[in-house]
N, C-alpha and C positions, 0 to 999 in steps of 0.2 A: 504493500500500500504506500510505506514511505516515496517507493521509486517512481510509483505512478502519478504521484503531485508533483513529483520533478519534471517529466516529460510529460509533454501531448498523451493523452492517450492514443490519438491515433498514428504515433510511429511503433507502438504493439500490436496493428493487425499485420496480421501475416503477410508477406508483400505487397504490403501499403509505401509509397514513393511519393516522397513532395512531388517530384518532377511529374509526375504522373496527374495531380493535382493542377501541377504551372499549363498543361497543354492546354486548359483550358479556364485562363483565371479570369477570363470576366463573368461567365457563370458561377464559379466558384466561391469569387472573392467579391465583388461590385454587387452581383445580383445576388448575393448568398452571406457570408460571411458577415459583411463591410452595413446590410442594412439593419443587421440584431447588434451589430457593437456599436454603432453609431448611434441608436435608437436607446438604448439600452444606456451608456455613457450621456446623453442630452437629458435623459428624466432623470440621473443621478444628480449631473451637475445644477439643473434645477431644484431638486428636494434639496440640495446644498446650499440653495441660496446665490449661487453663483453671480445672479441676474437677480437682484432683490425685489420680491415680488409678494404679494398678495394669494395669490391663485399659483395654481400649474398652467391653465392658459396665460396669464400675465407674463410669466414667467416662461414660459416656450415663443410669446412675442417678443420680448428680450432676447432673446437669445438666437430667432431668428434675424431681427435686426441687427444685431451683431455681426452674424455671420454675413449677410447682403453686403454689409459695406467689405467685410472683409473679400468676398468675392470678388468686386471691382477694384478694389485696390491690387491684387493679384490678375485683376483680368480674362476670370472668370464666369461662365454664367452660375446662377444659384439655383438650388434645385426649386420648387413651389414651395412655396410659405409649411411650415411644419405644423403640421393639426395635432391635438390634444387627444381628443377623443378617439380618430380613425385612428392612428398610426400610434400614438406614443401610450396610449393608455390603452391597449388591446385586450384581453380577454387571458389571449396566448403571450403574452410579455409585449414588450416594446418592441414594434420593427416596422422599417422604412418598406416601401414596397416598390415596385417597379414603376406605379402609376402617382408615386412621392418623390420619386427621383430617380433619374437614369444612372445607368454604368457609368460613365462618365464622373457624373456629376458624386457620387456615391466616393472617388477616388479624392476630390475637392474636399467634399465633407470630413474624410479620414483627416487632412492635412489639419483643416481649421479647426478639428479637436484636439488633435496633437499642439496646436497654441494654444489652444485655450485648457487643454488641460498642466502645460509645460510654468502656464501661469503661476508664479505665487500663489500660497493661499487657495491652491484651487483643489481640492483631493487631499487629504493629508492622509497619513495611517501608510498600512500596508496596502489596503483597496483603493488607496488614490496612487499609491506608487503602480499597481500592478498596469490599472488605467491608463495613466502616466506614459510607461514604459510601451505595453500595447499598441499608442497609438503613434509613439519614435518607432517602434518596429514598423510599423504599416507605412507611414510615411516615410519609412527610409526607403521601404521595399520598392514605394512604388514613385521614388526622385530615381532607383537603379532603374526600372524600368521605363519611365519616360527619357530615361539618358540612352537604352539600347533601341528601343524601337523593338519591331513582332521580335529578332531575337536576342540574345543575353551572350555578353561578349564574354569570354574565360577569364578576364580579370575580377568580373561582376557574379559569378556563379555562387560562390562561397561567401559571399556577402547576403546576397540571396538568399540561400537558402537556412545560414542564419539570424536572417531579420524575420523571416517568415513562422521558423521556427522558434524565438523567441516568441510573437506575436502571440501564435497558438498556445506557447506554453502561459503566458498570461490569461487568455482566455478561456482555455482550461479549469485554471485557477480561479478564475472569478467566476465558472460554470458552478463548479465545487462548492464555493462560498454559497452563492444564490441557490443553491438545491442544499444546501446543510438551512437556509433561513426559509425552505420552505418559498422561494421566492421563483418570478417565471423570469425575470433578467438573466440575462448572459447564459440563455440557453442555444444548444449545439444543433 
């Protein structure tokens, strides 16, 4: 049990391969992955206050306006305005959906968490380090891949596939938590 809060669980199924996962990451990671950690990480940093607010609509408006200007300032489009009720307050946990945000845009959203969680004061403990780190993994993964283009140069391989696998192993981790508290966050 110790070994498997260390690693992914998914490097224990039987030839299971990141690479095998990379063939295909915008279903994987944009359309899969990127909208339950995203989604999941914006009601946290709301419940946190992040965005000081009244409500969780008040407070996901905060936080969408934040992110808009931060869009244009990088030269980005934003995905549509973030709903409360549809997407962030679901039933089955928090998650972003295809018709909330495109692949693309899903890759934008990774970044501006990773600032805004890189923030002071933003996350503290071990569950804001895990977050924290999560989203320097995701956004590092994917500054390597907007640097190669469809493929990944042998300098960038082993960068790769340990930002990817940090990423997972954080997310893991904070699956672990959320299902010890009984909670639908940071589910896999």
């Amino acid at each position: 049990r110790d070994v498997c809060i260390s690693r992914p669980w998914l490097v224990w199924i039987i030839g299971f391969s990141l690479w095998r996962v990379w063939v295909d990451a915008m279903h994987t990671l944009d359309m899969g992955v990127y909208q339950i950690v995203c989604a999941c990480a914006l009601v946290e940093l709301v419940d946190e206050r992040v965005w000081p607010c009244a409500t969780h609509e008040e407070g996901i408006t905060k936080a969408y306006r934040e992110y808009k200007a931060w869009c244009k300032s990088v030269g980005t489009t934003p995905c549509h305005k973030f709903k409360w009720k549809k997407t962030l307050n679901a039933p089955d946990g928090p998650e972003f959906t295809q018709h909330a945000a495109k692949a693309a845009q899903m890759r934008w959203l990774v970044r501006w968490l990773h600032d805004v969680t890189s923030t002071k004061g933003r996350g503290e403990g071990r569950h804001g380090a895990l977050r924290r780190i999560l989203f320097l993994c995701w956004s590092s993964f994917e500054d390597i891949c907007d640097r190669n283009g469809r493929f990944i140069g042998e300098e960038d391989l082993e960068s790769l596939a340990s930002f990817a696998e940090g990423a997972l192993g954080c997310h893991s981790e904070l699956a672990e938590e959320a299902a010890q508290l009984n909670s639908q966050r940071w589910k896999w």
